[in-house]
BATORMAR-154983 format. One record per residue (C-alpha): x, y, z. Coordinates in steps of 0.05 Angstrom, whole numbers, plus 5000, padded with zeros to 4 digits. Example, Ala and Ser with C-alpha at 12.3 -4.5 7.8 and 13.67 -1.06 7.14 Angstrom:
<nodes>
524649105156/527349795143/
</nodes>
This chain:
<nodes>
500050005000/502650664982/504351215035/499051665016/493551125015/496150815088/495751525113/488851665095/486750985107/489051095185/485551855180/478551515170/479551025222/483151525274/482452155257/476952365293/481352375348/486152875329/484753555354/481153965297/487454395283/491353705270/485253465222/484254075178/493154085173/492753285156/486753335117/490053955073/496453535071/494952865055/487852955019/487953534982/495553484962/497954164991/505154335001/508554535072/509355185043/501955335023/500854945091/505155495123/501756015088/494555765099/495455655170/500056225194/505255705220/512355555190/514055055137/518354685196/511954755242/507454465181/512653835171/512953755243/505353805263/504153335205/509552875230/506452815296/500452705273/502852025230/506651865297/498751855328/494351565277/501250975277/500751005352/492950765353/494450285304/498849915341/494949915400/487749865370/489349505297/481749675273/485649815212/488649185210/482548785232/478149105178/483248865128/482348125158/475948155149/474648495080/479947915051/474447395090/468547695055/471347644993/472846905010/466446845031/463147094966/467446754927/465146114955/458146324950/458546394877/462145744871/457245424919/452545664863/456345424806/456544644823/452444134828/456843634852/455643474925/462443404949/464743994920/458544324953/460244045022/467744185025/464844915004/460144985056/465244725105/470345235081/464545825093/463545485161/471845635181/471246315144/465646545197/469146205248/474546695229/470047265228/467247165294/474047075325/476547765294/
</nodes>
């Protein structure tokens, strides 16, 4: 996953709990592309205040993370779903009961999964 994608990824699951100076900065930074500079300027702060208040704001959103991993856990179980769907359709698909069985007992683990996340 690319920088830019991580960071807003960890915005929608976090940033609510930045202070609403940090959110409009990261939210001007990271989703609307702005430079430090027209940070700076925008914001009556100094490019090396912009990089830093931005910095500690990754250090956060990284910081619940690692304690929380919603981000992390939603990943788990988006990749089950799509399991899950998959199997569905190919539950569909057959007609052949042992193919249908070992199906349903593979969407049997994958909510066993889900349940544990």
């Amino acid at each position: 996953m690319n920088d830019i994608a991580k960071k807003a990824i960890l915005y929608d699951f976090y940033g609510e709990l930045l202070t609403d100076h940090q959110k409009k900065v990261y939210e001007d930074a990271v989703m609307n592309d702005l430079s430090l500079s027209e940070l700076a300027s925008e914001y009556g702060i100094s490019r090396q205040g912009a990089h830093d208040l931005l910095k500690r704001c990754d250090a956060i959103l990284e910081d619940y993370e690692n304690k929380l991993h919603l981000v992390a856990r939603f990943g788990e179980l988006k990749s089950i779903a799509s399991d899950m769907v998959e199997g569905l359709e190919a539950l569909r698909k057959t007609d052949d009961p042992d193919t249908k069985e070992k199906i349903f007992n593979r969407l049997k683990e994958q909510i066993s999964l889900m349940e544990e996340l």
